[in-house]
DONUVO-475382 format. One record per residue (C-alpha): x negated, y, z. Coordinates in steps of 0.001 Angstrom, whole numbers, plus 500000, padded with zeros to 6 digits. Example, Ala and Ser with C-alpha at 12.3 -4.5 7.8 and 13.67 -1.06 7.14 Angstrom:
residues 2
   east  north     up
 487700 495500 507800
 486330 498940 507140
END
This chain:
residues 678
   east  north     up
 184219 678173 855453
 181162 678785 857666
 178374 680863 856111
 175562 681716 858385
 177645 681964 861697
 180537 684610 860020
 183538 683028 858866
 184486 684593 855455
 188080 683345 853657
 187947 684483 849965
 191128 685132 848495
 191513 684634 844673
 194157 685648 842796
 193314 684299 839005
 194880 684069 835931
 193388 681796 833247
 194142 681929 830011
 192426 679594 827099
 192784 682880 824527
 192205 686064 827113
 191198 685630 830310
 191086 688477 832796
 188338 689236 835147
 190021 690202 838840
 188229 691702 841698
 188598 688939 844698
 189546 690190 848178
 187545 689237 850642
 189203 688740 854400
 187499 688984 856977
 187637 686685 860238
 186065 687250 863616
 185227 684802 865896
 183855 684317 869578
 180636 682746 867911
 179897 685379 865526
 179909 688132 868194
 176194 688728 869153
 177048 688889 873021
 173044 688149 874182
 171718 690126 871720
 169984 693901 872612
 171904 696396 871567
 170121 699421 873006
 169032 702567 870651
 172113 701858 868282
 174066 705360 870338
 170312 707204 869476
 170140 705509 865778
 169284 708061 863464
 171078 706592 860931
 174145 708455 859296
 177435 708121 861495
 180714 709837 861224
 179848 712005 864035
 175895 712845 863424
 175173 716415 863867
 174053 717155 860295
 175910 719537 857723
 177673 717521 854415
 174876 717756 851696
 176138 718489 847728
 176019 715593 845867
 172837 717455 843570
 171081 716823 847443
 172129 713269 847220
 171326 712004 844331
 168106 714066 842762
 167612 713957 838917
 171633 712830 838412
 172387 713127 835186
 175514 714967 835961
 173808 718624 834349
 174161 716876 831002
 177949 715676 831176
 178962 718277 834084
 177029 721052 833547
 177518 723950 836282
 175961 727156 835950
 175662 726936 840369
 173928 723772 840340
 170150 724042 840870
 168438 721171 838889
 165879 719543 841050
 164106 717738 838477
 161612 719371 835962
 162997 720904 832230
 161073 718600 830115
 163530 715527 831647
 166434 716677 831404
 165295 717869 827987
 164328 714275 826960
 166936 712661 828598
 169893 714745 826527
 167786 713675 822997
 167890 710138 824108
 171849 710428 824478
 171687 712453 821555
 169575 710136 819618
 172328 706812 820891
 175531 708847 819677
 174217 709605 816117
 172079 706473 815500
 169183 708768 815000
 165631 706198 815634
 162925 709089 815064
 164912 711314 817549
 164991 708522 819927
 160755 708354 819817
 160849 711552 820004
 163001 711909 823532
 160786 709075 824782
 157502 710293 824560
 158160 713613 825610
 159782 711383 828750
 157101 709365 828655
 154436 712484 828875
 156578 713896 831881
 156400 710250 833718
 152202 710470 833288
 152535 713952 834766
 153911 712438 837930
 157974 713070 837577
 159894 710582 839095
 162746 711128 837735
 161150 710603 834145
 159370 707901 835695
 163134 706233 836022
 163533 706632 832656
 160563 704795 832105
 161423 702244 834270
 164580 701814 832012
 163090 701932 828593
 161150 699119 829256
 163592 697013 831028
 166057 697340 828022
 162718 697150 825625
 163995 700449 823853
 161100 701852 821700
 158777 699810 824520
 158011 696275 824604
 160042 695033 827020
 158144 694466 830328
 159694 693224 833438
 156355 694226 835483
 156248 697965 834234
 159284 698638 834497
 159292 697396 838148
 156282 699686 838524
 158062 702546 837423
 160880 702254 839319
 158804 701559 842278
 157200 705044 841373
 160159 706824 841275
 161541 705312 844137
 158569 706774 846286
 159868 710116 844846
 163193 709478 845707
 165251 708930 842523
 168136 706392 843916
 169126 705343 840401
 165522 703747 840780
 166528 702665 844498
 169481 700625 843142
 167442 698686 840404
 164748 697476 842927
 166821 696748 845468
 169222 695073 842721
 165744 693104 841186
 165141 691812 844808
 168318 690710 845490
 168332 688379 842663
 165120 687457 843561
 166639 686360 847231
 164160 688906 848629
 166660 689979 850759
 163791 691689 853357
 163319 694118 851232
 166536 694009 849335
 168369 694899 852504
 166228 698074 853461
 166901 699912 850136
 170485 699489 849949
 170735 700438 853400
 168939 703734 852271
 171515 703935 849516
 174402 703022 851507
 174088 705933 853900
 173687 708194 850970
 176869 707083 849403
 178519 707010 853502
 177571 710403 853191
 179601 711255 850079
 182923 710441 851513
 185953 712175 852608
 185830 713247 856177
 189412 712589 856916
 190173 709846 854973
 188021 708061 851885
 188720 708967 848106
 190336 706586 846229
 188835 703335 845161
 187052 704027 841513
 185860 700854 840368
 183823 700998 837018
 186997 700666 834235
 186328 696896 832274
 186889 697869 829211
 187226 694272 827481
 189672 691691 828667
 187864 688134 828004
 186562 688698 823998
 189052 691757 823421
 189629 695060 823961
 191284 695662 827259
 193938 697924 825657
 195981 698512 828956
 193348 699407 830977
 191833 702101 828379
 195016 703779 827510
 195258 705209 831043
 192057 706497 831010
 192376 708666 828138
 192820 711840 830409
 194816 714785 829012
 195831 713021 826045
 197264 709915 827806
 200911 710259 827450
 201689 709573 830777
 199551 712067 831997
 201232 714732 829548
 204346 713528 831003
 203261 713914 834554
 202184 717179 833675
 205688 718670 832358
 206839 717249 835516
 204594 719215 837485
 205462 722391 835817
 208834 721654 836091
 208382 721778 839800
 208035 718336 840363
 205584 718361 844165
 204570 714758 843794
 203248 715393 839989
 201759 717958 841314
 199381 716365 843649
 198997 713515 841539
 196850 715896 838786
 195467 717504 841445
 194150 714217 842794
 193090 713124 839062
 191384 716602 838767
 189511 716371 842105
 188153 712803 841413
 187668 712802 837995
 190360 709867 837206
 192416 708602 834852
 189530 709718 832157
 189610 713545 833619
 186589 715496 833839
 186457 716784 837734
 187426 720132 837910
 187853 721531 841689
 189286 724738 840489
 192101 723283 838663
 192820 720415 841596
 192784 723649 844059
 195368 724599 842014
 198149 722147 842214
 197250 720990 845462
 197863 724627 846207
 201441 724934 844301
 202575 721161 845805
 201802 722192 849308
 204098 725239 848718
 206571 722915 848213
 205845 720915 851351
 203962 718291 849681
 201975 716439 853064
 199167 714549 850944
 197935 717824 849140
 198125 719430 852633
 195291 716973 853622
 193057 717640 850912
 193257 720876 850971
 191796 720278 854601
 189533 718392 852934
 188229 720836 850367
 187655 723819 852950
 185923 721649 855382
 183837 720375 852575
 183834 723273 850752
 183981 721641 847418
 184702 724836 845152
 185609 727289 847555
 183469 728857 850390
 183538 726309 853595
 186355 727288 856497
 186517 724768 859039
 189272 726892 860492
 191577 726393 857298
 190751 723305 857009
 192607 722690 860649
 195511 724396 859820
 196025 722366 856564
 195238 718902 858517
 197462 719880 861460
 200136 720610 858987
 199876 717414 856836
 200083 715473 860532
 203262 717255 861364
 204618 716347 857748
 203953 712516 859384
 200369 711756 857204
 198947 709859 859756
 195592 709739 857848
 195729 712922 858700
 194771 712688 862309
 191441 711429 861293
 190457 714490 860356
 191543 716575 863323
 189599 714042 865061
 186847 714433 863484
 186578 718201 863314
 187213 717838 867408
 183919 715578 867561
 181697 717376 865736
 183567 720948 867222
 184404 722814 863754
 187104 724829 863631
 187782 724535 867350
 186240 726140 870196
 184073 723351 871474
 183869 719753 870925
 186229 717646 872988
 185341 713888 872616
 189457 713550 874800
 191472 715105 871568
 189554 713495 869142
 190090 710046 870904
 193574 710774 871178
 194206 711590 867374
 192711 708307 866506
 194570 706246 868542
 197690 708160 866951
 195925 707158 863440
 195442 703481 864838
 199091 703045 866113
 200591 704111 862709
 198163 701141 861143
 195928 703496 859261
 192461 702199 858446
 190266 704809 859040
 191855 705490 862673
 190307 701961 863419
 186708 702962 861809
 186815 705980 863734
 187844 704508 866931
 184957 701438 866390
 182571 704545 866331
 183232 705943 869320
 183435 703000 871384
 179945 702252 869489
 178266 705288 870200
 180131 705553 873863
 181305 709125 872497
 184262 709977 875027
 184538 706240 876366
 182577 703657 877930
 180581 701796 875621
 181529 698250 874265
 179978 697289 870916
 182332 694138 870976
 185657 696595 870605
 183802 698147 868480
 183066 695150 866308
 186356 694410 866352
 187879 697439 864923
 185464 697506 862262
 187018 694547 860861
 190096 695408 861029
 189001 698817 859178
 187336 696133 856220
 190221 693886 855652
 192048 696991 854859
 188837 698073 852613
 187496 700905 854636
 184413 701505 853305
 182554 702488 856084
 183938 699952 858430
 181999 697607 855996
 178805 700048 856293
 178967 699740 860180
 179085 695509 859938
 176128 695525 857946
 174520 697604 860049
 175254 694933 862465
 174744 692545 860422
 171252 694199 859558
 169976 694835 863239
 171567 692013 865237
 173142 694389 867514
 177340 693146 867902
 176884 690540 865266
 174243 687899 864893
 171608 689189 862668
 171644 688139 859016
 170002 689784 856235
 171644 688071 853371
 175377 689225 854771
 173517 692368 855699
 172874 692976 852151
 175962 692114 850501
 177543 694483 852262
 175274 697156 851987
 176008 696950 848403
 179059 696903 848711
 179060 700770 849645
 175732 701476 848334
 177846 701389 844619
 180315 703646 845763
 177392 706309 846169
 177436 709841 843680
 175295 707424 840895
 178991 705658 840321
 179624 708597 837745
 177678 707213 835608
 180536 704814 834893
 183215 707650 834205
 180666 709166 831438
 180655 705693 829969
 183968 705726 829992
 184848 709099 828258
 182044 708319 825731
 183406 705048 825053
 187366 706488 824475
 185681 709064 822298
 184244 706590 819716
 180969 706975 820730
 179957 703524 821585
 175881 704133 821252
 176012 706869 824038
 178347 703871 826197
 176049 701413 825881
 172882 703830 826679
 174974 704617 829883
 176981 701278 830543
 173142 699169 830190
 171675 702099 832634
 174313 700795 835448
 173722 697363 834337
 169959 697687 835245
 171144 698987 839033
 173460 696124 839586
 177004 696824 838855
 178614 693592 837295
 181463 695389 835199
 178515 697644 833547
 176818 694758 832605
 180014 692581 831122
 180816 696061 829253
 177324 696406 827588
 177370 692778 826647
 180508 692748 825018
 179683 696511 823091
 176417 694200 822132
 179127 690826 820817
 181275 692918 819531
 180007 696188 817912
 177072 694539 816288
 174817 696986 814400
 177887 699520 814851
 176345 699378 818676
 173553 701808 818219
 171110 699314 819706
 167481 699681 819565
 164565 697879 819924
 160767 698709 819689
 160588 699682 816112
 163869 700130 814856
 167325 699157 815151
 168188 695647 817310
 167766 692888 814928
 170960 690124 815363
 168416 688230 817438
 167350 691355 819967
 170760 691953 820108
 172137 688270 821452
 169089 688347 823337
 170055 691480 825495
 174060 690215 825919
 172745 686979 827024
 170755 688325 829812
 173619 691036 830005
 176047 688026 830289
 173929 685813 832668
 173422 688882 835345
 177204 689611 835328
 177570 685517 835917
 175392 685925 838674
 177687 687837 840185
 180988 686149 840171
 181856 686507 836470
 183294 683460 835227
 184114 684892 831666
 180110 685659 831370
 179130 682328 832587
 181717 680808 830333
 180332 682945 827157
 176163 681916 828415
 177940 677956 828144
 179500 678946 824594
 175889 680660 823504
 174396 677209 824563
 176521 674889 823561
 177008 676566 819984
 172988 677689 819536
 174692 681445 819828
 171561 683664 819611
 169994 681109 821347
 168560 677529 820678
 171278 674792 821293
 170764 673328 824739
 173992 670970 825878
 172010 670980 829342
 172305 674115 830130
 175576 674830 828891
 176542 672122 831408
 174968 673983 833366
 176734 677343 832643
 180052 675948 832967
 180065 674091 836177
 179114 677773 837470
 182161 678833 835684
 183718 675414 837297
 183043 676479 840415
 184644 679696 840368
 187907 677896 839561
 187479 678814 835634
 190055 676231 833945
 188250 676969 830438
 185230 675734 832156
 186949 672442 833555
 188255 671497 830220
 184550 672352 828314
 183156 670202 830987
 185697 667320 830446
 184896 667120 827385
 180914 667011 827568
 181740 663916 829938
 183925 662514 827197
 181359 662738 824243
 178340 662652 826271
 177235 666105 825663
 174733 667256 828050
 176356 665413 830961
 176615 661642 831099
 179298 659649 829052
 182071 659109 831270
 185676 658778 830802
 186877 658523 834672
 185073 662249 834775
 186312 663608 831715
 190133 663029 833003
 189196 664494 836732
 188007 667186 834842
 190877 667725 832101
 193059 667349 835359
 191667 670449 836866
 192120 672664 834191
 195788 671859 834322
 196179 672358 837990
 194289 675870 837311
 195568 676730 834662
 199446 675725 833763
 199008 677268 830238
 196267 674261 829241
 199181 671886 829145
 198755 671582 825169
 195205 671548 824899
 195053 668858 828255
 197908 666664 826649
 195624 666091 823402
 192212 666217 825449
 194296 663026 827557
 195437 661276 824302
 191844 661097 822824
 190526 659285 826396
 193638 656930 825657
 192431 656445 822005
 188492 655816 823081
 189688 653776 825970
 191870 651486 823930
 190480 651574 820323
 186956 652065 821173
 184522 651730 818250
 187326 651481 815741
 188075 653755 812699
 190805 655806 814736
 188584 657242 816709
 185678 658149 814317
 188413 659661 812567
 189249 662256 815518
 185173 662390 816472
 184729 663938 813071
 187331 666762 813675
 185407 669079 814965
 182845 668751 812347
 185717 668707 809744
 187620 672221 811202
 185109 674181 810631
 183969 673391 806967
 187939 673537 806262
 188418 676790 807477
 185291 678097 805993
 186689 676760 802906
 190116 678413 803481
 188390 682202 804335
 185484 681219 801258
 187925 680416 798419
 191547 680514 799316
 191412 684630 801230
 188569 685335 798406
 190543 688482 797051
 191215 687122 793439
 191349 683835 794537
 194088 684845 797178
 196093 686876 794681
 196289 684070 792163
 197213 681849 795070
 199958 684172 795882
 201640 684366 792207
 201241 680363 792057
 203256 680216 795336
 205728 682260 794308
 206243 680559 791035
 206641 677479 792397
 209409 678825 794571
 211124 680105 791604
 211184 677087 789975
 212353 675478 792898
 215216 677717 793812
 216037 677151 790125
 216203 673576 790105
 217865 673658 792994
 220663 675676 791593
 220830 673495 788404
 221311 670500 790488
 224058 672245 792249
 225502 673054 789413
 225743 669578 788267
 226732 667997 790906
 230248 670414 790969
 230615 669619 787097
 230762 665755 787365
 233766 665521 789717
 235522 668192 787069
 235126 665916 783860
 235614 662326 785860
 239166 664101 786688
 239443 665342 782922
 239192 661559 782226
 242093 660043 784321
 245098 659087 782759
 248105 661419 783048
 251037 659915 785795
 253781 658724 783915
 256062 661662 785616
 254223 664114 784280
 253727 662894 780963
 257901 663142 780517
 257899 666406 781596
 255291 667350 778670
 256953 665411 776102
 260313 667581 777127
 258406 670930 776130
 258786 671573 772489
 256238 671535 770027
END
């Protein structure tokens, strides 16, 4: 497929399911052709680009630099962190997470005016919390236009939770001028989060539903030290075990698996794996000394433990020596030759990052001649094997026209791409942990905060806490708790953003709310229109719901020869929609055949007829009394079965007895009686 001169080939791999259906990430390949290389195009200034690059001459910031007025005080408080914003927001903004877990309305007014006074007084950071209050329409009428001036406020004072829901709001508004500048911002801030030798695992936000259920599988290995596997893992570990070792020390050092980050304790069994030889912890423990992410920063340690993990055969490994030889840490002087030379070894053992770091120096001409188009080229490489950075270089690109031919829209995409990966993604892991804890308010305070900055699975999570939770969500509106009407109102929108993204569930559920009047008038147009979004991202559900419209008419036109093209579909999607396609394919026979005939006004009226049955069945028959008295007149009637039963038996063995009892005796036998004396 050719989108705007860059050939992109999108991998899906699906499962459908009528019952659960599971949301997948989709991997996106990459493919470079002669066309898409920008070979006319000007590419001076991009070796003098003050943008971030893995080689720029600045010191690693903390992530507290990064991202000013995080919320990480509140759910990782640290007695060395210096808070940049003012007292009276992180004041209101722990009574407003307060006020979510206990359900507690007056508190909630109360942490949003004193956040409100703070925002008049010129705080950003409060003025972000504005921004959110009335986008959700949480004690505030909801206004799209103030809350775009708020965050455009804060944005100017350089909150990037702000950042990420304007540049979000213009990408949906295919403003992608101005879309594109912010998440490039955003995308160098998170660029400059990463690992320096290699990049930290991927953390995607956890989904915590799986189509209209509870994703059980996915939340039981997030339950941190009381996970059994983890607790497992961990006798391991003190049993000796090296690998266990580094595995909690990775979990520690990221926060995963629903652990809160805790350097000090990763230190530690990285420390007692590598004294077992354990390569991997060897390279983080370069990592943490040449970050200096809870002990004092030694570049010189963090060489030894690098060139040790290389000699162990961790390849990844030599990205880091390079690096430190670039940027001349821990050495005596730069030396542009050894650094070149470790990446190649990194490249010819197929690691990913070799082939970013490689791209960079042929882009930048650092210790070779300059050729953007290598360059180019092992970028891509680097993204197919989802290097982040690699994909922060393309858009770049992308953005500036310099390699690649310029487009914004491809620009942007990837931009965001990274841009979510930035220190605001911890958001997601509070969510998380508050969710596993019970305490679904404080969830959906924080999963509808990362809706509002763009991250699908945040907004699919704080719709379904909205479906599913009810009034047990803790939602609030302007002047009280979220009437049933608020409430669909918010998951629809929630629902429709996600969709907008590549969710087929959450178009599928905006088709349902349509098609059904769920929170919403009934509109068969638009759920038609809901589901051949769904449709076109290969949802079988969708096909089958779309079918079936064509069969009765519903919002699309009545047409049989389209109804069967689209029952067809679902089956090729979707081999589990044999039953329901089988049935869907008798009823066209019936209409086709025995149109207009009692047979099929008979199955027309089954849907209408279903549901008053089985509100009959839950009314009267599962009413409690009603259901007990049910119960007894079952089993009576089983009694009296099993005892008719038996009497039949019964009778049926007596009547060959007394027909035998009626024969007459054989004429032998008789003589042989008469001989016996009387």
């Amino acid at each position: 497929m050719r989108i705007s001169g860059f050939r992109i080939v999108i991998l899906s791999l699906l499962v459908f399911s009528f019952v659960e259906i599971s949301v997948h990430a989709r991997p996106v390949v990459l493919v470079l052709s002669n066309d898409d290389l920008n070979s006319g195009g000007d590419d001076n200034g991009v070796g003098e680009s003050s943008d971030f690059d893995e080689f720029g001459e600045s010191e690693p910031k903390s992530e507290e630099e990064l991202d000013p007025g995080s919320w990480r005080p509140i759910f990782e408080p640290d007695d060395s962190t210096v808070q940049a914003a003012s007292p009276q927001y992180y004041s209101g903004l722990q009574k407003i997470l307060s006020a979510a877990s206990e359900g507690n309305f007056r508190l909630m007014e109360e942490a949003v005016e004193e956040i409100e006074a703070a925002s008049s007084a010129g705080d950003p950071h409060s003025q972000s919390i504005m921004g959110f209050v009335y986008g959700t329409g949480m004690m505030r009428e909801r206004s799209k236009s103030k809350s775009f001036l708020h965050h455009t406020f804060a944005a100017q004072g350089e909150n990037m939770q702000s950042k990420m829901a304007l540049a979000f709001t213009y990408l949906r508004q295919d403003m992608h001028d101005k879309a594109v500048q912010l998440y490039a911002e955003l995308a160098e801030t998170a660029v400059n989060s990463f690992l320096i030798s290699k990049d930290s695992p991927v953390v995607e936000p956890t989904r915590i539903h799986s189509g209209t259920e509870e994703n059980k599988g996915a939340l039981r290995k997030s339950r941190g030290e009381e996970d059994e596997d983890f607790q497992i893992l961990e006798y391991q570990a003190q049993k000796g075990n090296p690998a266990a070792m580094y595995k909690i020390g990775l979990f520690y050092y990221f926060g995963l698996r629903g652990l809160r980050r805790d350097h000090t304790k990763a230190l530690h069994w990285f420390s007692k794996a590598v004294e077992k030889g354990e390569p991997r912890s060897m390279e983080l423990l370069g990592e943490i000394y040449a970050r200096g992410a809870g002990v004092e920063r030694n570049y010189t340690k963090a060489l030894e433990w690098l060139t040790l993990a290389a000699k162990e055969g961790l390849y990844s490994a030599f990205n880091g020596i390079g690096y430190l030889y670039v940027k001349g840490y821990g050495v005596e002087k730069k030396n542009y030759t050894k650094a070149r030379e470790y990446f190649e070894k990194a490249v010819d053992n197929e690691d990913p990052s070799g082939h970013y770091n490689l791209g960079v120096l042929y882009l930048k001409g650092i210790g070779v001649k300059r050729d953007v188009r290598q360059a180019t080229k092992y970028f891509f490489v680097a993204a197919n094997a989802g290097q982040p950075k690699a994909f922060y270089q393309l858009a770049k690109m992308f953005h500036t026209g310099v390699g690649l031919k310029k487009n914004l829209e491809m620009a942007t995409s990837f931009y965001k791409l990274v841009a979510e990966r930035g220190p605001w993604s911890s958001l997601s892991r509070w969510a998380l942990e508050a969710y596993l804890k019970g305490d679904v308010g404080k969830a959906l305070i924080l999963y509808s905060r990362m809706a509002e900055m763009g991250y699908e699975v945040a907004q699919s999570n704080a719709a379904w806490i909205l479906d599913k939770y009810g009034e047990r969500s803790m939602c609030m509106g302007v002047s009280g708790f979220c009437t049933d009407k608020e409430r669909h109102e918010r998951a629809h929108s929630l629902w429709w953003r996600a969709s907008e993204q590549g969710n087929e569930h959450a178009a599928l559920l905006i088709g349902d709310a349509y098609y059904y009047g769920r929170g919403t008038e009934r509109d068969f147009v638009r759920a038609a229109e809901a589901y051949m979004h769904a449709k076109s991202q290969s949802n079988a559900q969708a096909m089958f719901n779309l079918g079936y419209m064509h069969e009765h008419g519903q919002g699309l036109p009545f047409d049989l020869h389209l109804a069967k093209r689209y029952y067809d579909q679902a089956l090729q999607s979707d081999a589990a929609a044999k039953l329901p396609v089988t049935l869907a394919l008798a009823s066209l026979w019936l209409r086709r055949n025995y149109a207009d005939t009692i047979l099929v006004r008979v199955v027309d009226s089954l849907p209408e007829v279903y549901p008053k049955v089985e509100t009959w069945i839950e009314d009267v028959v599962f009413e409690e009394g009603n259901a007990t008295i049910l119960t007894l007149f079952v089993c009576l009637i089983t009694i009296l079965y099993l005892r008719e039963r038996q009497r039949r038996q019964v009778v049926v063995v007596a009547e060959p007895v007394a027909a035998d009892a009626a024969q007459p005796l054989d004429a032998d036998v008789a003589q042989q009686l008469a001989a016996f004396p009387r």
